[in-house]
DRENBA-437477 format. One record per residue (C-alpha): x, y, z. Coordinates in steps of 0.02 Angstrom, whole numbers, padded with zeros to 5 digits, always signed. Each point is the difference from the previous one (the first is absolute). Last residue first. Layout:
XYZ
...
This chain:
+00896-00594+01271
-00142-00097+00061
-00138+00047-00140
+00116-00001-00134
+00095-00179+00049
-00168-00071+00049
-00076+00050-00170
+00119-00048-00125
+00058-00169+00107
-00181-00052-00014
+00031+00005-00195
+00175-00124-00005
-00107-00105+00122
-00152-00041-00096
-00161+00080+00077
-00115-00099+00124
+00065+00056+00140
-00009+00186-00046
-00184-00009-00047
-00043-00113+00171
+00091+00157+00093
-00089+00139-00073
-00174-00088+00064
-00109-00121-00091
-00187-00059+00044
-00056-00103-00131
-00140+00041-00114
+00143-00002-00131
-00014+00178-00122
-00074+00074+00163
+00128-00044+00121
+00116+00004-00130
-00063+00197-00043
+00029+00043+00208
+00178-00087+00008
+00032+00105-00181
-00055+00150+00132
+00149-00038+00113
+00108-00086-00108
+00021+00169-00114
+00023+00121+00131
+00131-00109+00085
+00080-00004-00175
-00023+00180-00023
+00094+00074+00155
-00106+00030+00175
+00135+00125+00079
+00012+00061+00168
+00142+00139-00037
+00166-00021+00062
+00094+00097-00120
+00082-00137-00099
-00152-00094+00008
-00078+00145-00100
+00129+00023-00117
+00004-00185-00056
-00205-00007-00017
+00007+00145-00093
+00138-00031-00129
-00110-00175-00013
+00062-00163+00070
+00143-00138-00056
-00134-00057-00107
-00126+00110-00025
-00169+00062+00053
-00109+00152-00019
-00123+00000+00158
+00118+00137+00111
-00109+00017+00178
+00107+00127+00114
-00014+00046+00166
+00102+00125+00092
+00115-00066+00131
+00173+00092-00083
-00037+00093-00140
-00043-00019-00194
-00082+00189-00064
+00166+00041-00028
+00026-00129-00162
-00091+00087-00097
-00121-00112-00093
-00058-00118-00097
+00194-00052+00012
+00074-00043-00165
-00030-00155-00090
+00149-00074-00103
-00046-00166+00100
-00163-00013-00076
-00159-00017+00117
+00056+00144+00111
-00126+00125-00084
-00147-00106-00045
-00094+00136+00145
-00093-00042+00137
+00163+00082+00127
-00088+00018+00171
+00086+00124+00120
-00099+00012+00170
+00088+00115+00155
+00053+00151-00153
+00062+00165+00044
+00034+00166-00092
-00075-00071-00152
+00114+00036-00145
-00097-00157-00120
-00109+00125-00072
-00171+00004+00060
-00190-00047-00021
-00124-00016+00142
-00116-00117+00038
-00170-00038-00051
+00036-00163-00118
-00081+00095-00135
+00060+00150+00016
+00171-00071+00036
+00002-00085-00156
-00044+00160-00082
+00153+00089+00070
+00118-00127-00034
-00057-00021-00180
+00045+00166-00016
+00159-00002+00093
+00063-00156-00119
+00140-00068+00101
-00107-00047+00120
-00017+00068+00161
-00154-00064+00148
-00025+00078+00201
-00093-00078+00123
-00039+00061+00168
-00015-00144+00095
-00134-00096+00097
+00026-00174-00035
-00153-00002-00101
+00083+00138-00115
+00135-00122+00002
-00099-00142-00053
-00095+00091-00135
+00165+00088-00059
+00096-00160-00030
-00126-00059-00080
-00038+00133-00117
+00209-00001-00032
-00009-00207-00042
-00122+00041-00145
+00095+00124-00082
+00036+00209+00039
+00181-00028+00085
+00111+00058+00131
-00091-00002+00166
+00046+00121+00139
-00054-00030+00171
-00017+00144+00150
-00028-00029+00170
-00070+00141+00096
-00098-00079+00137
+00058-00175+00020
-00008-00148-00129
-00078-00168+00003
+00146-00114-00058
+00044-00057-00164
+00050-00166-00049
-00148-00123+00012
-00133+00126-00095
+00106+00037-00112
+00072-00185-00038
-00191-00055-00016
-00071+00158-00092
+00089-00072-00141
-00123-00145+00003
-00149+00074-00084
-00121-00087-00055
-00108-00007-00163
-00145-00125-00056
-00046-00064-00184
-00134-00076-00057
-00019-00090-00161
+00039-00185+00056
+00086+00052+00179
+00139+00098-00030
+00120+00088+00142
+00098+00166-00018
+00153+00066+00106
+00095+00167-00017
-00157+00095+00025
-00012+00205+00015
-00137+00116+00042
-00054-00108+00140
-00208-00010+00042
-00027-00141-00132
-00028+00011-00192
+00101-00155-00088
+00052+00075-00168
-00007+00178+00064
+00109-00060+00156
+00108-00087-00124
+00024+00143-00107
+00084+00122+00157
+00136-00183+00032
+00031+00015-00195
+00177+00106-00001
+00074-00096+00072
-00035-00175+00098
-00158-00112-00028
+00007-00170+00070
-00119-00116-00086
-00145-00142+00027
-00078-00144-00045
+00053+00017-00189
-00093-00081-00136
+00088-00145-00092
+00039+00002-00181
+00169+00061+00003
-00036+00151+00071
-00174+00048+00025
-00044+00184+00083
-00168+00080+00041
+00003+00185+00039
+00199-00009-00070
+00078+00165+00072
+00087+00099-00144
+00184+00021-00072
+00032-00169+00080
+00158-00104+00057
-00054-00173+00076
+00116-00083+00139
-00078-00205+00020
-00046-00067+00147
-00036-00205-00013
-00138-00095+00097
-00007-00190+00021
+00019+00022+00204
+00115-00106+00087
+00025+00111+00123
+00174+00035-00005
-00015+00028-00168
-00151+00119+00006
+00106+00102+00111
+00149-00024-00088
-00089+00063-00174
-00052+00143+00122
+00168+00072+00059
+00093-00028-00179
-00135+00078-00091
+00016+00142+00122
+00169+00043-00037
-00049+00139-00129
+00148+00070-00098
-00065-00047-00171
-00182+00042+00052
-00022+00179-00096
-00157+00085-00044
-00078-00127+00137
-00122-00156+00016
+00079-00149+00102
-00102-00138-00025
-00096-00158+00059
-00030-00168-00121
-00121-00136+00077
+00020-00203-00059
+00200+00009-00022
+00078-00168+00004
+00195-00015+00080
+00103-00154-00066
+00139+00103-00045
+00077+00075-00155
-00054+00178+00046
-00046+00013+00166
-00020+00175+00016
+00099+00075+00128
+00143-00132+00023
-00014-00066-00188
-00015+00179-00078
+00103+00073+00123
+00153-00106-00024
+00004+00020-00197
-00015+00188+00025
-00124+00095-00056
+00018+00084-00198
-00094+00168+00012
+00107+00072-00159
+00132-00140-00067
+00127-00082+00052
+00001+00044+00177
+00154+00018+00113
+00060-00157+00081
-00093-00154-00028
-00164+00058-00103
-00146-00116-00026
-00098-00063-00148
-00115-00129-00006
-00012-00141-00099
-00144-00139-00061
-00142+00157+00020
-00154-00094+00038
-00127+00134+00097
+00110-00023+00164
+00151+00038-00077
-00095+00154-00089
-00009+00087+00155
+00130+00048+00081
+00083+00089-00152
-00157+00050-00046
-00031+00107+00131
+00166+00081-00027
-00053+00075-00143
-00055+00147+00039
+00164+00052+00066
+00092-00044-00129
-00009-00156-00137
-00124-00112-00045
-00029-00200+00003
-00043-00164-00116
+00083-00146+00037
-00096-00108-00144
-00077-00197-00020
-00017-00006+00151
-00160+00097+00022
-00053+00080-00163
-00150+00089+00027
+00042+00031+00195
+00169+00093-00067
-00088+00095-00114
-00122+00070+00120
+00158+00027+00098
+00075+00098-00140
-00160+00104-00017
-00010+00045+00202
+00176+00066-00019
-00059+00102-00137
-00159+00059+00082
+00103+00046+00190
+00099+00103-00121
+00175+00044-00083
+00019-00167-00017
+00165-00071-00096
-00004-00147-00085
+00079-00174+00014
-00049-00154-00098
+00108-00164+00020
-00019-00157-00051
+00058-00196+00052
+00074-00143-00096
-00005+00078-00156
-00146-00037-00153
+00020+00145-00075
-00187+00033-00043
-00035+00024+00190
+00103+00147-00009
-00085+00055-00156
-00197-00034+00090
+00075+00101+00151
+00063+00129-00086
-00182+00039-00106
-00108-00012+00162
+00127+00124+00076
-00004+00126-00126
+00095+00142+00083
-00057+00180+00033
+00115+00105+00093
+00173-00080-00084
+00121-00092+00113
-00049-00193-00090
+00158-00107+00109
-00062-00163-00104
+00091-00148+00039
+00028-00207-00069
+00076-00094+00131
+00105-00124-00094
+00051-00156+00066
-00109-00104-00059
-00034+00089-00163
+00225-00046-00053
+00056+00136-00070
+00017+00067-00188
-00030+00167+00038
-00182-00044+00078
-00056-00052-00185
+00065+00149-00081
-00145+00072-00098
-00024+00107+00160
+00144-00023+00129
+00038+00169+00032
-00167+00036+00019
-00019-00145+00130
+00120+00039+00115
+00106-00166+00031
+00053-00021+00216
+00106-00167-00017
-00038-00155+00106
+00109-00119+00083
+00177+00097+00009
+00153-00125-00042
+00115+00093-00092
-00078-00096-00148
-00161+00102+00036
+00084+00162+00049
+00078+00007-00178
-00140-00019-00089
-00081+00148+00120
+00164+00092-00080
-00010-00049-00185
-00189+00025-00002
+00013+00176+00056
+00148+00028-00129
-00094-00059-00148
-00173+00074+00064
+00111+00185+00006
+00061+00097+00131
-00036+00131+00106
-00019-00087+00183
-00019+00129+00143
-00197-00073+00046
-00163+00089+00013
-00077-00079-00159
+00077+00091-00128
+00165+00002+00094
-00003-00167-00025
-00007-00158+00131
+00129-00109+00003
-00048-00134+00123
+00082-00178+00054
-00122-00096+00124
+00095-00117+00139
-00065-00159+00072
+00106+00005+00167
+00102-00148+00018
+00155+00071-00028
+00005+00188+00006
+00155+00052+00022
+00048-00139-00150
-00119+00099-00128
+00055+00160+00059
+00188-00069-00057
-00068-00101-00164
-00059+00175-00052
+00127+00125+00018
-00112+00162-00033
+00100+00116-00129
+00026+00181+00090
-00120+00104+00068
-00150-00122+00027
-00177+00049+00015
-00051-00068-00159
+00042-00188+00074
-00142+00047+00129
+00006-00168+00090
-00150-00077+00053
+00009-00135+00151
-00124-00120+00007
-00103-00100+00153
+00037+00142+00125
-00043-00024+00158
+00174-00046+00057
+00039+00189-00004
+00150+00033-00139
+00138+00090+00057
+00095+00079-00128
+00201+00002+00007
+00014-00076-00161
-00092+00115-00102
+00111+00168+00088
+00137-00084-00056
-00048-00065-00169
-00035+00181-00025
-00175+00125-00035
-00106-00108+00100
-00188+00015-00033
-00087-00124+00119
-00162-00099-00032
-00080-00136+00122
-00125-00084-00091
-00127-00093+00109
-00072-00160-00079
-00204-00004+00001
-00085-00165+00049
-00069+00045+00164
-00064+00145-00041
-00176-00028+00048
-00178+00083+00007
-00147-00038+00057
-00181+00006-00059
């Protein structure tokens, strides 16, 4: 089985709140449709203007109610005056929600250039039941959106999606449903739905991303399906690192970021079974109870039919980075999760004396036990190793993990959070002069190791950071140089 999105229309979707601000977007050439939030606007939109900015671009005209996650209060009468109004300004299709429309025959407006939505925000919609009314209208496309609050509801909409095929765009919102986003293009969805600018609308990816990381809209078949498995994956880069890799060699496989509350033992998505996953926090301590080995913690896992085997590659940037240590070295890991027990094997190995803090002493102190090291408060009198396995530093409102004396000149310090522009860590350590491995080293070192496995090709850092897109190689080099 394979899949395809080669017939699916990316819809970039901006939100401007002026005609100035609409006429100054930029809209990537990737984009087959551009959606403009008409709701958005602060003062009346000047139609026949947005549609001359945008001349030969097939343009969608929304209004989407406050009921249904939009800033538009009024009435059918008004709604239908306004996307009316869009038409014969010019716009080719008109954005009609369908429970404004009820008993209204699409407002009045022309099917074939209607598409027909449902934005359904409650916790337990009835998908079967939207999708047979949307059908029912008769538009030239339609639209269900929920929101997931779950791996289970995301995996219902795509269930939903596969039933339907392209006769639906069926997706979720937030963090969970991200999946989805990626995914139901390749399970039939005629449109998907990408942000230019600041998102629309929770977990919305970019229009760029989802035809430069994804393949959305091109001629690219999917025959295996590999996945990032975490509590939260918006952030992650690594879909971008691998789907080049496979890319670049030619390989029908697609990487998709997954959001869990729990550890699939043996996952489907969209019908295919998965050959193998990344696993970031807080699930690298399950994997190594999912796939027993001698580690204690598994980012990467690997399926074969019912079996399933664990490895480890974060031990690959450790083990590359840090130096055997002299008598009397001391490291200090922040962090109790997966990437902390590694970090602790390998320097234990090393031959420190290792140290842990959290910000939870308790859990610090069993950790430690554990781990057999020692547990302390960040005021340690002097530090060689610093290691940083905490999220803190993947948000740019972050503060430091932790004080900032503990960063001197020469010492060594490994930060794994990343960010663009670089962590609070990362930029106070290279301001001091430390040795510093920053997170997006960390990250293409042991995602080198997983697309050597994912691949059965050999790959090194530098074959993941030639393969990526330009505007995303320029993230790394410019942190990791600077």
């Amino acid at each position: 089985m394979a899949l395809s999105s080669s017939n699916t229309r990316i819809v970039a979707s901006a939100a401007p709140a002026s005609r100035a601000e609409a006429l100054a977007l930029r809209v990537p050439a990737s984009a087959d449709v551009l959606e403009i939030r008409l709701d958005a606007f602060l003062e009346p939109p000047d139609l026949p203007a947005l549609r001359a900015a945008f001349a030969g671009r097939t343009l969608l005209a929304t209004l989407r109610s406050a009921r249904e996650g939009g800033s538009f209060t009024g009435g059918p009468e008004e709604a239908g005056a306004v996307l009316s109004a869009a038409l014969a300004a010019g716009f080719d299709l008109v954005d009609v929600e369908l429970v404004v429309a009820r008993g209204r025959r699409l407002l009045g407006l022309p099917p074939e250039r209607v598409v027909v939505s449902v934005h359904d925000l409650s916790e337990a919609p009835d998908l079967e039941g939207w999708a047979r009314e949307l059908a029912a209208a008769r538009a030239a496309f339609s639209k269900l959106v929920t929101r997931a609050a779950n791996e289970t509801e995301a995996r219902a909409v795509l269930d939903l999606q596969e039933r339907h095929g392209r006769q639906l765009t069926a997706f979720a919102m937030g963090e969970f449903g991200i999946v989805s986003r990626v995914l139901s293009p390749f399970l039939g969805a005629p449109l998907a739905f990408g942000s230019i600018g600041p998102p629309t609308a929770p977990g919305q990816l970019s229009a760029v991303d989802l035809r430069e990381i994804y393949g959305v809209g091109t001629d690219r078949r999917v025959e295996q399906l590999f996945a990032l498995f975490g509590g939260r994956v918006s952030h992650s880069f690594s879909p971008a690192l691998h789907n080049a890799r496979f890319r670049s060699l030619e390989l029908p496989y697609l990487y998709v970021p997954c959001a869990v509350k729990e550890l699939p033992k043996a996952p489907r998505i969209g019908g295919l079974p998965l050959a193998g996953a990344s696993v970031t926090v807080p699930f690298k301590e399950d994997a190594a109870r999912l796939a027993p080995c001698e580690e204690t913690a598994l980012n990467t896992l690997l399926w074969n039919g019912r079996s399933v085997r664990g490895v480890n590659t974060d031990r690959v940037p450790f083990e590359t980075f840090l130096q055997p240590a002299e008598p009397g070295r001391i490291a200090l890991v922040l962090g109790t999760g997966g990437t902390a027990r590694t970090a602790i094997a390998v320097l234990k190995a090393r031959g420190y004396d290792v140290k842990v803090a959290s910000r939870d002493p308790e859990r610090a102190a069993a950790f430690a036990y554990e781990t057999g090291v020692e547990a302390t408060g960040n005021a340690v009198f002097r530090v060689d190793v610093l290691v940083n396995a905490t999220p803190l530093g993947l948000s740019a409102s972050d503060p430091l993990p932790c004080d900032a004396s503990l960063v001197t000149a020469g010492m060594t310090v490994v930060d794994a959070p990343y960010l663009a522009g670089g962590t609070a860590l990362t930029r106070l350590a290279r301001s001091r002069g430390a040795r510093l491995l920053d997170g997006f080293a960390f990250l293409v070192s042991q995602a080198a190791a997983q697309s050597t496995l994912f691949t059965g090709v050999a790959t090194a850092p530098g074959d993941l950071l030639a393969a990526l897109p330009e505007r995303i190689r320029a993230i790394f080099t410019e942190v990791s140089a600077s």
